[in-house]
mmCIF file as Biopython writes it, N, C-alpha, C and O atoms, coordinates in Angstrom:
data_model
#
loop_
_atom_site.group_PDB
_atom_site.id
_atom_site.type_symbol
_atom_site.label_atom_id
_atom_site.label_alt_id
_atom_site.label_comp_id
_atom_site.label_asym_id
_atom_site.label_entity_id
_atom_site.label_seq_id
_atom_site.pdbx_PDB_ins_code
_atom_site.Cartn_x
_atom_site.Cartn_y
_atom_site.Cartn_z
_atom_site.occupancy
_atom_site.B_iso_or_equiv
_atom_site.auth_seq_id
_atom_site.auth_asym_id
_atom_site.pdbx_PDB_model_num
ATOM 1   N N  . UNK A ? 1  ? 94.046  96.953 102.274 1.0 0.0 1  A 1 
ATOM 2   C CA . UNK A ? 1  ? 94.773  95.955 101.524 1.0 0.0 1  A 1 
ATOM 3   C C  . UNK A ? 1  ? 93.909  94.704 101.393 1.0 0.0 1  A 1 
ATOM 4   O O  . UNK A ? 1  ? 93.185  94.269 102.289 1.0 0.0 1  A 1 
ATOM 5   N N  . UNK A ? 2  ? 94.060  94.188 100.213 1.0 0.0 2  A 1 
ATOM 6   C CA . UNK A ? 2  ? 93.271  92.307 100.199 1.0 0.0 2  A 1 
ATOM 7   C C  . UNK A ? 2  ? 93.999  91.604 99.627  1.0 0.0 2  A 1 
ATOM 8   O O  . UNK A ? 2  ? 94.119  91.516 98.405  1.0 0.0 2  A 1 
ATOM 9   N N  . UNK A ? 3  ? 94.572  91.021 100.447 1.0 0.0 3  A 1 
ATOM 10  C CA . UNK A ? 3  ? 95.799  89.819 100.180 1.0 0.0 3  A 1 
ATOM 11  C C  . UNK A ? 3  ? 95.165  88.489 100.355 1.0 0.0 3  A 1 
ATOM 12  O O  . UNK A ? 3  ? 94.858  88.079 101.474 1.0 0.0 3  A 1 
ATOM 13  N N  . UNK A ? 4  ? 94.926  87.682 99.068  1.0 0.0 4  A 1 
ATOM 14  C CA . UNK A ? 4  ? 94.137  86.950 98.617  1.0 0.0 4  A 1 
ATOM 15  C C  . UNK A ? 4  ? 95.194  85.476 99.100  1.0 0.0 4  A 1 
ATOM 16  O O  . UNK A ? 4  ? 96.422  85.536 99.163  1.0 0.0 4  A 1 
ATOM 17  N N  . UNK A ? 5  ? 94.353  84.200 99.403  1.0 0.0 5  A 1 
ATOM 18  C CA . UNK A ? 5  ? 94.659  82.909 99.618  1.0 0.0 5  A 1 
ATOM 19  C C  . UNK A ? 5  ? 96.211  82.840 98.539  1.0 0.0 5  A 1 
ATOM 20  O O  . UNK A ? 5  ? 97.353  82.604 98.933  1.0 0.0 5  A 1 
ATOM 21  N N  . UNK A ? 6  ? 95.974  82.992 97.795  1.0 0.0 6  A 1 
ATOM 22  C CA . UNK A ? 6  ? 97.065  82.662 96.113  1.0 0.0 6  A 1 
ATOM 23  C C  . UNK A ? 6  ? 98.139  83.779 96.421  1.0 0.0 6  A 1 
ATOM 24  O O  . UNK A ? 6  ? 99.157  83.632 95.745  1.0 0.0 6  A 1 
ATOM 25  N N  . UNK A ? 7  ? 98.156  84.800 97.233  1.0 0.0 7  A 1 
ATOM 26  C CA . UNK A ? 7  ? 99.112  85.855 97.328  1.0 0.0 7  A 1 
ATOM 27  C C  . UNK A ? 7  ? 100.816 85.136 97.762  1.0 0.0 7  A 1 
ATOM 28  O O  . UNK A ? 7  ? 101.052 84.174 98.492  1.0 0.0 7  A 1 
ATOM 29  N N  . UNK A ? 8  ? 101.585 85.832 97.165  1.0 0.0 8  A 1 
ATOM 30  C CA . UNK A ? 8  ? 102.691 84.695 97.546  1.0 0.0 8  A 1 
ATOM 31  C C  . UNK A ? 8  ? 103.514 85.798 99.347  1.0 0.0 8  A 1 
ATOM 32  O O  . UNK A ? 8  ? 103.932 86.955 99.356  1.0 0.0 8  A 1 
ATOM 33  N N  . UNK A ? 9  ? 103.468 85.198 100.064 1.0 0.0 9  A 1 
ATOM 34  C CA . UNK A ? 9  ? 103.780 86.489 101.091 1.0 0.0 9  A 1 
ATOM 35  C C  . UNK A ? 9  ? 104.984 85.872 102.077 1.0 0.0 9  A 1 
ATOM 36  O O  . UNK A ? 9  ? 104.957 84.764 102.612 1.0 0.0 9  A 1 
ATOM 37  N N  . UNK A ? 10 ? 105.828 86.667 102.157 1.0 0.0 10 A 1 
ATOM 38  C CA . UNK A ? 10 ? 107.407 86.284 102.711 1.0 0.0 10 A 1 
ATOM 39  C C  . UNK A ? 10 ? 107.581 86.817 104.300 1.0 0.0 10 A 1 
ATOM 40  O O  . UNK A ? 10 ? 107.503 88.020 104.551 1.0 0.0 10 A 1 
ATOM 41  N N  . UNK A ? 11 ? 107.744 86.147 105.000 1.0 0.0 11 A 1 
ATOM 42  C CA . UNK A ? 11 ? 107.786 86.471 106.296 1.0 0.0 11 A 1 
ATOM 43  C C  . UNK A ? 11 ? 109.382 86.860 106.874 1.0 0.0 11 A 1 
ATOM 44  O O  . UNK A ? 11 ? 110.309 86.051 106.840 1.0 0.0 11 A 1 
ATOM 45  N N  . UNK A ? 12 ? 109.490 88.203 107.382 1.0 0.0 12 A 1 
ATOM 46  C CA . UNK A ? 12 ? 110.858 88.339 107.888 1.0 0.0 12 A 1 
ATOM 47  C C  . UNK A ? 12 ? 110.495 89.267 108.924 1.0 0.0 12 A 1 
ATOM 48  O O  . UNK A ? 12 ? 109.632 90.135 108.783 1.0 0.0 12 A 1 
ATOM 49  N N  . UNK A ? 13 ? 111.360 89.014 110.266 1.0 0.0 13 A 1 
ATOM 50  C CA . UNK A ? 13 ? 112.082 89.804 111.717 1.0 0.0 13 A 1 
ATOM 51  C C  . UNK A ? 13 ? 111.705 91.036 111.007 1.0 0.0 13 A 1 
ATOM 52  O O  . UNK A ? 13 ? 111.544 91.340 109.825 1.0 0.0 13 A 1 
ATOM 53  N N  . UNK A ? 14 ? 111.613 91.703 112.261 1.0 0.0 14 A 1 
ATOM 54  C CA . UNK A ? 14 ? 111.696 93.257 111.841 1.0 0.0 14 A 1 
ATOM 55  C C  . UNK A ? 14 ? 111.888 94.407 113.313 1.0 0.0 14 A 1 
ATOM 56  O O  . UNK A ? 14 ? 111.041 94.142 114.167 1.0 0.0 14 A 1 
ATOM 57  N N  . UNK A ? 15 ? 112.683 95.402 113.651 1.0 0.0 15 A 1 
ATOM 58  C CA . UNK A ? 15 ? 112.839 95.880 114.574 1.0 0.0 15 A 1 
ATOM 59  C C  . UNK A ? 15 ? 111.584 97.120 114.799 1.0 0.0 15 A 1 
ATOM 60  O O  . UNK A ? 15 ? 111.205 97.612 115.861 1.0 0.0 15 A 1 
ATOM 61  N N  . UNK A ? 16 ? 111.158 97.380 113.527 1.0 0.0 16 A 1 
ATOM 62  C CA . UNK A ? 16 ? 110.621 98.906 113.559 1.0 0.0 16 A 1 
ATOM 63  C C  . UNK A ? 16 ? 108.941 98.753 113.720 1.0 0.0 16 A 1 
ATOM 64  O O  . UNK A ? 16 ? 108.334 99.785 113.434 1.0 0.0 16 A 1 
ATOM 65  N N  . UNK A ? 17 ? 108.392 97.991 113.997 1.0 0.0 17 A 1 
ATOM 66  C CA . UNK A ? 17 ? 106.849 98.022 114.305 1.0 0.0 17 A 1 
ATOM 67  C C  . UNK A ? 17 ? 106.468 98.669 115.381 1.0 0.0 17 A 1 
ATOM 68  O O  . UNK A ? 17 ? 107.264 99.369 116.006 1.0 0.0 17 A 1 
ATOM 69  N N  . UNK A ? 18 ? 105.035 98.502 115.787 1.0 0.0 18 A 1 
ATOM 70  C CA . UNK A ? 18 ? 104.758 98.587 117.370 1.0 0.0 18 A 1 
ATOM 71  C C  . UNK A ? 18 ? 105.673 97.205 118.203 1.0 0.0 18 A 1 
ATOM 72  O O  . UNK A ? 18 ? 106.089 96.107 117.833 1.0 0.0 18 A 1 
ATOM 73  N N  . UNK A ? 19 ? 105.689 97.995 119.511 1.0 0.0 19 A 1 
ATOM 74  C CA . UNK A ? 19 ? 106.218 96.737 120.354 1.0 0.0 19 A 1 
ATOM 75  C C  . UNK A ? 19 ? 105.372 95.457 120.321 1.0 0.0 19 A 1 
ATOM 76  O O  . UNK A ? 19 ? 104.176 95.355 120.047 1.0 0.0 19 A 1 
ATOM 77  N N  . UNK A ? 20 ? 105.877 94.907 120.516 1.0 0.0 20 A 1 
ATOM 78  C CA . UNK A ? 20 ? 105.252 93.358 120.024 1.0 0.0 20 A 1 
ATOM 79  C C  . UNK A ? 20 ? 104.782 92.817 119.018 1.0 0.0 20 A 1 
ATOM 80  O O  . UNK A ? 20 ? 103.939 91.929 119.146 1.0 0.0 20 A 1 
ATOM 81  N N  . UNK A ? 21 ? 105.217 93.226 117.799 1.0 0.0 21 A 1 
ATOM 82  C CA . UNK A ? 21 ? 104.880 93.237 116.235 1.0 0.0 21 A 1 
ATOM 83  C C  . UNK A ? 21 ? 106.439 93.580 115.602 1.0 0.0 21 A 1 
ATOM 84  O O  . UNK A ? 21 ? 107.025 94.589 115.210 1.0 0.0 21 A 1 
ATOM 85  N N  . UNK A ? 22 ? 106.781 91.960 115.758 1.0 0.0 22 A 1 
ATOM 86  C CA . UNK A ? 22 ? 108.298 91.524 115.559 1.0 0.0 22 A 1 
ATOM 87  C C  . UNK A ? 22 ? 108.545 91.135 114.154 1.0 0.0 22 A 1 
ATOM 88  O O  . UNK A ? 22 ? 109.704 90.939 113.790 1.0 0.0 22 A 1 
ATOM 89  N N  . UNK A ? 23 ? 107.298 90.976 113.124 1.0 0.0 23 A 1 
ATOM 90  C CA . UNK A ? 23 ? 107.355 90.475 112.121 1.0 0.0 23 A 1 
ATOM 91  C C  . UNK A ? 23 ? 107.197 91.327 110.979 1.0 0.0 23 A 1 
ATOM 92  O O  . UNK A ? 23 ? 106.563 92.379 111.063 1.0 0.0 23 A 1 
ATOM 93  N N  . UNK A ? 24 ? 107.831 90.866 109.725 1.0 0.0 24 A 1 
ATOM 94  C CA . UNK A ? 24 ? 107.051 91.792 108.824 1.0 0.0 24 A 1 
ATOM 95  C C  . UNK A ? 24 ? 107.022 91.044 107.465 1.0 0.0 24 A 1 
ATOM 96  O O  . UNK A ? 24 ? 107.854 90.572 106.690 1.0 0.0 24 A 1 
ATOM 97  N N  . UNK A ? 25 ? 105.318 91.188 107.563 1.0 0.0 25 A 1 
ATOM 98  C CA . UNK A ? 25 ? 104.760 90.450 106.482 1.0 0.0 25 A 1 
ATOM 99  C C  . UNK A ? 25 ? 104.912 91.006 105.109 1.0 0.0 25 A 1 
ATOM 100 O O  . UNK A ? 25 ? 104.967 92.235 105.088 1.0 0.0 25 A 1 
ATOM 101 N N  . UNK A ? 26 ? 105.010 90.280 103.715 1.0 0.0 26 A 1 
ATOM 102 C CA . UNK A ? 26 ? 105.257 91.100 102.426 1.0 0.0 26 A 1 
ATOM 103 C C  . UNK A ? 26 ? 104.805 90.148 101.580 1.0 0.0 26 A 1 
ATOM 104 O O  . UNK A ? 26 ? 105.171 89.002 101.319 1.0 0.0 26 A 1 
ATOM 105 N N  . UNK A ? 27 ? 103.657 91.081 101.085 1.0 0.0 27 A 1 
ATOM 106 C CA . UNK A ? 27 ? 103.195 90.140 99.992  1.0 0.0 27 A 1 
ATOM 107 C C  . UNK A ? 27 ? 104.020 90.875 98.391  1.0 0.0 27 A 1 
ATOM 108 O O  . UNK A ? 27 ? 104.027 91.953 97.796  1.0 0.0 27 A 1 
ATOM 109 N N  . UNK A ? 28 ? 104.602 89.569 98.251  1.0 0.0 28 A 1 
ATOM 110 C CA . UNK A ? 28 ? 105.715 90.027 97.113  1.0 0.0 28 A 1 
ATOM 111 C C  . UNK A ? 28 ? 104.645 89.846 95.951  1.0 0.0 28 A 1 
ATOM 112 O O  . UNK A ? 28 ? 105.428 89.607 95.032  1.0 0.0 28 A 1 
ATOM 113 N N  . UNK A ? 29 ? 103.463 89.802 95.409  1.0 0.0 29 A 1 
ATOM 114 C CA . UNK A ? 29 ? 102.504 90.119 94.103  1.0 0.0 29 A 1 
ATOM 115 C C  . UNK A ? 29 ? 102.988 91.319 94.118  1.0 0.0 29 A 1 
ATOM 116 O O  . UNK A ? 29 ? 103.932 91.601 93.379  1.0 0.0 29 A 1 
ATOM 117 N N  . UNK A ? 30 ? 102.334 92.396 95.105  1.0 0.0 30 A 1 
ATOM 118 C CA . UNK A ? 30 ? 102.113 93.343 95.451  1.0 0.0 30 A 1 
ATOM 119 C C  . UNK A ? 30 ? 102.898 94.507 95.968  1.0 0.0 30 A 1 
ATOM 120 O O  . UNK A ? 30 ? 102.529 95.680 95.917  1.0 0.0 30 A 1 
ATOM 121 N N  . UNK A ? 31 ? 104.394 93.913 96.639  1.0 0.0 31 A 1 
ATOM 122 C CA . UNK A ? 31 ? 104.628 94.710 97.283  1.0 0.0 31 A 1 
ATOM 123 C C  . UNK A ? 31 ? 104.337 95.447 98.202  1.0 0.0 31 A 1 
ATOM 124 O O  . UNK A ? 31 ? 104.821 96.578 98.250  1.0 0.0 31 A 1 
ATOM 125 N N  . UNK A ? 32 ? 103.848 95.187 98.744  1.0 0.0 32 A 1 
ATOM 126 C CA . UNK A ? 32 ? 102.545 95.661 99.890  1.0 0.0 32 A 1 
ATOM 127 C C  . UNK A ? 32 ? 103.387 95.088 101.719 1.0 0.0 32 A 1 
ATOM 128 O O  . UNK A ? 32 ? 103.903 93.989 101.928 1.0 0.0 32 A 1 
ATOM 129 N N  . UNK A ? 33 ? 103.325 95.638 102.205 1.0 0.0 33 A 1 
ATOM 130 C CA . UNK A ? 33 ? 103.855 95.113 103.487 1.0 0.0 33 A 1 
ATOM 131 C C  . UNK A ? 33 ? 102.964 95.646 104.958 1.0 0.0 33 A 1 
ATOM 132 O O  . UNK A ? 33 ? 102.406 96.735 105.091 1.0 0.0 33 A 1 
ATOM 133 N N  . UNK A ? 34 ? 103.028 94.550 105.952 1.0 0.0 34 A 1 
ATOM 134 C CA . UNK A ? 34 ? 102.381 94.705 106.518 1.0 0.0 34 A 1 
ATOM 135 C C  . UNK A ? 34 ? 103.023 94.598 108.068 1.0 0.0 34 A 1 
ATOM 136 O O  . UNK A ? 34 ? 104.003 93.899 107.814 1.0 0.0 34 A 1 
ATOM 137 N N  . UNK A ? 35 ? 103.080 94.817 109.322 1.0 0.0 35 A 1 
ATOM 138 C CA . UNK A ? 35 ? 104.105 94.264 110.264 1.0 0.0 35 A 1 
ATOM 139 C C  . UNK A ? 35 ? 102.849 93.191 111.197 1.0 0.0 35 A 1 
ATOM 140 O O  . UNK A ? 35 ? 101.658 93.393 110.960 1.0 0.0 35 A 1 
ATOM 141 N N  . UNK A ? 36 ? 103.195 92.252 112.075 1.0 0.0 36 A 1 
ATOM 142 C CA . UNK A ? 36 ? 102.727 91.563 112.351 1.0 0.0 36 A 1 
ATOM 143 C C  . UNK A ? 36 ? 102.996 90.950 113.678 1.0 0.0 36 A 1 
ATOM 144 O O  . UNK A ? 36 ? 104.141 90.639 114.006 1.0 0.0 36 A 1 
ATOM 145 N N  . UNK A ? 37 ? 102.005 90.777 114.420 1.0 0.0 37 A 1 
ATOM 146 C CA . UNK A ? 37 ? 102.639 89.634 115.971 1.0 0.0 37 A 1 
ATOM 147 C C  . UNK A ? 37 ? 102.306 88.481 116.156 1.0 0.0 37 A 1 
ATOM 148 O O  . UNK A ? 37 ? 101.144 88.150 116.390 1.0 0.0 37 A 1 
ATOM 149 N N  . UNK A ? 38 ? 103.454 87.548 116.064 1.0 0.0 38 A 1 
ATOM 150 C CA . UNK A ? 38 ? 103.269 86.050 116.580 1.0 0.0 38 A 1 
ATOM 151 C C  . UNK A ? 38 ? 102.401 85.659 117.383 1.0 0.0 38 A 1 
ATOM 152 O O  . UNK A ? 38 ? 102.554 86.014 118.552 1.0 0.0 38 A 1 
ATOM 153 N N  . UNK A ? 39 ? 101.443 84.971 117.106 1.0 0.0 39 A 1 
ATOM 154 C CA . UNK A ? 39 ? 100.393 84.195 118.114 1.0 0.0 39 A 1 
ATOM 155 C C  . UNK A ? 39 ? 100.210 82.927 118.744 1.0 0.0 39 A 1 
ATOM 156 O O  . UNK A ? 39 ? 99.470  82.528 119.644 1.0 0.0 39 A 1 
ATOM 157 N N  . UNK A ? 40 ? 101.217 82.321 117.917 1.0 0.0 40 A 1 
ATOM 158 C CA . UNK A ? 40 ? 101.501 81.004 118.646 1.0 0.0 40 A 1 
ATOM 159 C C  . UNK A ? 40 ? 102.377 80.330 119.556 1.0 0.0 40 A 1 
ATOM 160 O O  . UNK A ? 40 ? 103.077 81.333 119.697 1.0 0.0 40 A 1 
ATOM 161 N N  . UNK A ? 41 ? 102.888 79.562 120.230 1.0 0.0 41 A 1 
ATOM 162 C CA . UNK A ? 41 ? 103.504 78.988 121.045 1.0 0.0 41 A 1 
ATOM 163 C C  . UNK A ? 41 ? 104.878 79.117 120.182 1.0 0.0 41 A 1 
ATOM 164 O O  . UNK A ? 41 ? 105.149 78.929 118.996 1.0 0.0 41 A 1 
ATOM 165 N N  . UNK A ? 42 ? 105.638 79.534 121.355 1.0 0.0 42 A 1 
ATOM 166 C CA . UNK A ? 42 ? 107.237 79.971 121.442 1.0 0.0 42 A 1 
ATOM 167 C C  . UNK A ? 42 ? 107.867 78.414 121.807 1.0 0.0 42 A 1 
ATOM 168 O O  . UNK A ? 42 ? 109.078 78.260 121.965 1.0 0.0 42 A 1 
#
């Protein structure tokens, strides 16, 4: 996938990833989705 700076991408919860990959990224150009883990301070 190459999800470019300009990509417009929507962040939502998600139960079904690997454990600890709570997120799920979507770049709505594309439709394209990706799942994801938080790295920053809680």
């Amino acid at each position: 996938m190459l999800w470019l700076p300009i990509s417009e991408i929507t962040v939502a919860t998600s139960d079904r990833g690997s454990p600890g990959y709570d997120y799920l990224l979507i770049n709505t150009d594309d439709n394209e989705k990706a799942h994801a883990k938080y790295l920053g301070s809680k």
